[in-house]
C-alpha positions as CSV (number, residue, x, y, z in Angstrom):
1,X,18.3,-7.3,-3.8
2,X,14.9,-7.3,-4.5
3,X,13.4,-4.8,-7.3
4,X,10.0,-3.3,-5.8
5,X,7.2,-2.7,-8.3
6,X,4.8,0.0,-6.3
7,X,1.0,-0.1,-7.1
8,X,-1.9,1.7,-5.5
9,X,-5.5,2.6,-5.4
10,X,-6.4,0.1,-8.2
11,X,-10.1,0.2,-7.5
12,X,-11.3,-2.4,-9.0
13,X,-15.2,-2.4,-9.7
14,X,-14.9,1.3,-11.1
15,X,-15.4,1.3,-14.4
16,X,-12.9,-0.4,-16.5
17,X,-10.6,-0.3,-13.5
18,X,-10.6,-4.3,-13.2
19,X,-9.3,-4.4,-16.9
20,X,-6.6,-1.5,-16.4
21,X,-5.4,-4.0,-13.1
22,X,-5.1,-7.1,-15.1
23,X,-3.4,-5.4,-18.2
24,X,-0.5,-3.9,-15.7
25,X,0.1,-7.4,-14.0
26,X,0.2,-8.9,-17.5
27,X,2.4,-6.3,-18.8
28,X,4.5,-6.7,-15.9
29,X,4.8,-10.4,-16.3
30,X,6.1,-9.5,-19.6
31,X,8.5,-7.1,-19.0
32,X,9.8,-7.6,-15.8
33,X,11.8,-10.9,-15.4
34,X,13.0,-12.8,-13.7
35,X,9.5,-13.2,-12.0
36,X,11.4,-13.8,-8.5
37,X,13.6,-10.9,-8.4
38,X,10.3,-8.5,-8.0
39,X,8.0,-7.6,-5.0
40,X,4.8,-6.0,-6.1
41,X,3.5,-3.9,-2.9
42,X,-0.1,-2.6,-3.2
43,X,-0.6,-0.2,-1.2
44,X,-5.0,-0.2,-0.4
45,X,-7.8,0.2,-2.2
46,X,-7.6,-2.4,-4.4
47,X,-11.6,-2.5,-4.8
48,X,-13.8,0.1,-4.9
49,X,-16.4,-0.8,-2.8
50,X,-16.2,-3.7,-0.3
51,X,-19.9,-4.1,-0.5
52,X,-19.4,-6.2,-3.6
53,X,-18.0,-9.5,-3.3
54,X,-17.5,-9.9,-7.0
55,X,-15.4,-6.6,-7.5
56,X,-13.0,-9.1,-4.0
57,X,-13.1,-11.8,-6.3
58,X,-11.9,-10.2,-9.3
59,X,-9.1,-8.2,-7.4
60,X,-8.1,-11.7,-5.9
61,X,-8.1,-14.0,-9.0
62,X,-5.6,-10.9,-10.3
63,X,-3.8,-10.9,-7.4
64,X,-3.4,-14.8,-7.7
65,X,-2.4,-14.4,-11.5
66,X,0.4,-12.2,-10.9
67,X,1.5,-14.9,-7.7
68,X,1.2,-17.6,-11.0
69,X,3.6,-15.8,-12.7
70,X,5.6,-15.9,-9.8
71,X,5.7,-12.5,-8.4
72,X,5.6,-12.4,-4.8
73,X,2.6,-9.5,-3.9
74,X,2.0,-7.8,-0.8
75,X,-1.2,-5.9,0.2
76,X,-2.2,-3.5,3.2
77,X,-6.2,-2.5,2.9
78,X,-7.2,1.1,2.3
79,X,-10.8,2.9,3.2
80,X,-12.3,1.3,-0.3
81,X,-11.5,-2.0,1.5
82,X,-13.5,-1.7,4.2
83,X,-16.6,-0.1,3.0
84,X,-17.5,1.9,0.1
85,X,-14.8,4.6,0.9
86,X,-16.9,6.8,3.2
87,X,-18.6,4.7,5.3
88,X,-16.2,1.6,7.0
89,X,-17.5,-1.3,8.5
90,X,-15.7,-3.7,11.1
91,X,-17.0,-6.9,9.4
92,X,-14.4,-6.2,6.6
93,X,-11.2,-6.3,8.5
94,X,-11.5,-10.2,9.0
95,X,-13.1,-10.4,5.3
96,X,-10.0,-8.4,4.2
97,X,-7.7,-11.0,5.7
98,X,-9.8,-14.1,4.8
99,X,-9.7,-13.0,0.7
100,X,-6.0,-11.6,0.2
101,X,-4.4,-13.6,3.5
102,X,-6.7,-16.8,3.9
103,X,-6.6,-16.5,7.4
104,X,-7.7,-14.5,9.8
105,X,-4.7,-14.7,12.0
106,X,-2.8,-11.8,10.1
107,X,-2.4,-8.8,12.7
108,X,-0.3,-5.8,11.7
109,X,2.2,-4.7,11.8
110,X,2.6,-7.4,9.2
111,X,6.2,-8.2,8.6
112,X,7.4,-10.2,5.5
113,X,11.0,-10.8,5.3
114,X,12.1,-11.2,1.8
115,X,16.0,-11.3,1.3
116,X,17.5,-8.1,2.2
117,X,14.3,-6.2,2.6
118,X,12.1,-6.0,5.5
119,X,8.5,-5.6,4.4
120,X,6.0,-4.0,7.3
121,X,2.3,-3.5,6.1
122,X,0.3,-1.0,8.9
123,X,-3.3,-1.1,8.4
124,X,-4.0,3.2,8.6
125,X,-7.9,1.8,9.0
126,X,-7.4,0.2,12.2
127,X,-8.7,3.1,14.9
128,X,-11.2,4.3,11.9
129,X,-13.9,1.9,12.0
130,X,-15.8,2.9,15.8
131,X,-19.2,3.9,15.4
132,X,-18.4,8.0,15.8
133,X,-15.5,8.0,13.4
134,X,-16.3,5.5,10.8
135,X,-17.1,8.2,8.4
136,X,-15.2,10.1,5.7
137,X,-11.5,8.7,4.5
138,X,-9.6,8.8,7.2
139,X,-7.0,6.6,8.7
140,X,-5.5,6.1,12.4
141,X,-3.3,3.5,13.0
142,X,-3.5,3.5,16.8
143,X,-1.3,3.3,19.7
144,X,-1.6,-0.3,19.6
145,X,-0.5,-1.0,16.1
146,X,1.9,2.1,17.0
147,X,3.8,0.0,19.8
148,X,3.6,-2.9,18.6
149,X,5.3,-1.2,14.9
150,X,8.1,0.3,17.4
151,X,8.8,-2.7,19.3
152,X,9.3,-4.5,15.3
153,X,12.0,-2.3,14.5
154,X,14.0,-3.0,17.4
155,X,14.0,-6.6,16.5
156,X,17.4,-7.8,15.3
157,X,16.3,-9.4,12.0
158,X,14.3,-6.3,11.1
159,X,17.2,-3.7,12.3
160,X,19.6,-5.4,10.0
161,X,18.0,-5.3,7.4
162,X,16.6,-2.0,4.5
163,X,13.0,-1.6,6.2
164,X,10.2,-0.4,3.8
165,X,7.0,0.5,5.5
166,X,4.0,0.9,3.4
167,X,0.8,2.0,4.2
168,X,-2.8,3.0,2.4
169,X,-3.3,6.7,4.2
170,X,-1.1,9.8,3.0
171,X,0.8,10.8,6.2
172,X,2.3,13.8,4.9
173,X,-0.2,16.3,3.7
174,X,-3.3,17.3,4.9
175,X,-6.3,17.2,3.5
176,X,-9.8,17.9,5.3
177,X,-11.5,14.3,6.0
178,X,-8.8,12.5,4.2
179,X,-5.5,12.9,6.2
180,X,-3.7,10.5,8.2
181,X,-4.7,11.0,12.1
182,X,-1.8,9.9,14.1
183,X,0.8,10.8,11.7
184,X,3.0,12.7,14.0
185,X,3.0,9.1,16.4
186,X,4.0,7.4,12.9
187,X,7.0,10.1,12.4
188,X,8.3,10.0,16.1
189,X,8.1,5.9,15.6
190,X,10.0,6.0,12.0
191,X,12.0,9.3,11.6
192,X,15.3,8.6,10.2
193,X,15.1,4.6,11.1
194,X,13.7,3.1,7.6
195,X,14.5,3.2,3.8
196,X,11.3,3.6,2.3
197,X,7.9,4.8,2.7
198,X,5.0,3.8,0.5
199,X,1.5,5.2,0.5
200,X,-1.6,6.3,-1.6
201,X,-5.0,7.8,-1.1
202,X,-4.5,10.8,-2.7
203,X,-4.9,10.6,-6.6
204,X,-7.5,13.0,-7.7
205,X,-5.2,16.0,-6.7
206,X,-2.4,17.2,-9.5
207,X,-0.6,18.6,-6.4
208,X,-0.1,16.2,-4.2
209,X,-1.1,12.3,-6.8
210,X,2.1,10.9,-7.5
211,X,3.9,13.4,-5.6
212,X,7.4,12.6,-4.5
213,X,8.4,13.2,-0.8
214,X,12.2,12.1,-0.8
215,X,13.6,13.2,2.5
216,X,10.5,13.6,4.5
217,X,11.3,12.4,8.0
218,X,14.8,11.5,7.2
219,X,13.3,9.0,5.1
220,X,15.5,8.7,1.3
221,X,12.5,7.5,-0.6
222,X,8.9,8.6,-0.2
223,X,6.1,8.0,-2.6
224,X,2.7,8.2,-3.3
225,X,1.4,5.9,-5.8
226,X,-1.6,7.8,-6.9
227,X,-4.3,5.7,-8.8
228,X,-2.3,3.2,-10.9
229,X,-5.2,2.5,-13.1
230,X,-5.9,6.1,-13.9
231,X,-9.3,6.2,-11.9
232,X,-11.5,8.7,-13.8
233,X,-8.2,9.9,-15.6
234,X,-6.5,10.6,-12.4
235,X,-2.5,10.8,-11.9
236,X,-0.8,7.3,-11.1
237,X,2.5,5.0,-11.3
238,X,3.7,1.7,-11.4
239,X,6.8,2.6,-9.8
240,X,9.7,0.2,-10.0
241,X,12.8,0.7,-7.1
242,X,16.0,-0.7,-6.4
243,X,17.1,-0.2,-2.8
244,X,20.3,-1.3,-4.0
245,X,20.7,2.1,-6.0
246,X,21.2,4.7,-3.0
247,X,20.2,7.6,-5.7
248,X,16.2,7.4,-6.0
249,X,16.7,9.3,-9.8
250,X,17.1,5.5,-10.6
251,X,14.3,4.8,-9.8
252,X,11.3,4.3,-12.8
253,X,8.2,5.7,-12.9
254,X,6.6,2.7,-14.9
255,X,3.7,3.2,-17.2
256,X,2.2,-0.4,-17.6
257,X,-0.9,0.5,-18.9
């Protein structure tokens, strides 16, 4: 079975953030091999501000490098990805999908079945980029994305399979402008029916960056990624998991950096 390598909220642009990306990728390529029994899932705000095409352009030719190496890497967009991280933009959904996807075509729920695993990317900016709520950080999936994520895991080669959701926006606690709207939709649609949960978002908090939620919604593994390039010394991980171990203590919080 696949090994997962979780990364989030690499904001790339900020500072020396760029470096810090391409240092884990290359430390990863080092360290973790074979190439093709890992998955690296990034879980949004792989730039820090959309506005700049060359902070995209860096983030992709990293991206790219670690696919070189022969990692397969999957991406969902966060707030960061669609604007500057308080103000979103609709232009940047098809921009998103026409740098990291190139096409257009992608809708999510976006599911990627890789062996054993069944991957499903949800894009928590989807409802969050109207005119009278495109401002502060945070995410709604919507009832469309919603049905069409509950009519996926009904599917028989995603029901037969471990399902790992990952997301950008924290859907367990709350934070004032920053939390996850239609969470409790999310937790009707997922409770006790997948094997992981990935997330990010929060990373500037020592109570809740990094935090573990195994459990949470009958889920066994929960976790936030944090930054994993340390974003103005903020908590991160480069988490690596094997579904195939049922005990999540197995799992290793990766320092690649």
């Amino acid at each position: 079975m696949k090994k997962i390598i979780h990364l989030s909220d690499l904001h790339v642009g900020h500072e020396n953030c760029g470096d810090k990306f391409r240092a884990i990728i290359e430390n990863i390529a080092f360290l973790k091999q074979p190439a093709k029994d890992y998955v690296i899932v990034i879980t949004g705000d792989i730039v820090d501000n959309a506005n700049h095409q060359e902070y995209i352009d860096e983030a992709v030719g990293i991206i790219e490098l670690a696919r070189e190496y022969g990692y397969t890497v999957l991406v969902v967009p966060g707030n960061h990805d669609y604007g500057n991280g308080a103000i979103g933009d609709k232009k940047f959904v098809d921009l998103f999908k026409k740098n990291y996807f190139k096409s257009n075509k992608v809708t999510y729920p976006k599911l990627d079945i890789i062996g054993r695993i069944a991957f499903i990317g949800l894009d928590s900016m989807a409802e969050e980029l109207h005119w009278h709520d495109r401002f502060f950080s945070e995410g709604e999936l919507g009832q469309a994305q919603l049905k069409r994520l509950k009519k996926m895991l009904k599917k028989s080669e995603v029901a037969k399979r471990r399902k790992v959701i990952y997301l950008h926006h924290h859907p367990f606690d709350f934070k004032l402008g920053m939390q996850l709207k239609d969470n409790k939709d999310l937790k009707d649609i997922i409770e006790n029916r997948i094997d992981m949960l990935l997330f990010g978002h929060y990373h500037a908090d020592p109570v809740s960056a990094g935090k573990i939620y195994h459990g949470a919604w009958g889920i066994r593994r929960c976790y936030n990624g944090g930054s994993s390039t340390h974003k103005n010394g903020d908590t991160g991980f480069q988490r690596v998991i094997n579904l195939a171990n049922k005990d999540p203590r197995k799992d290793y919080d990766g320092n690649f950096i």
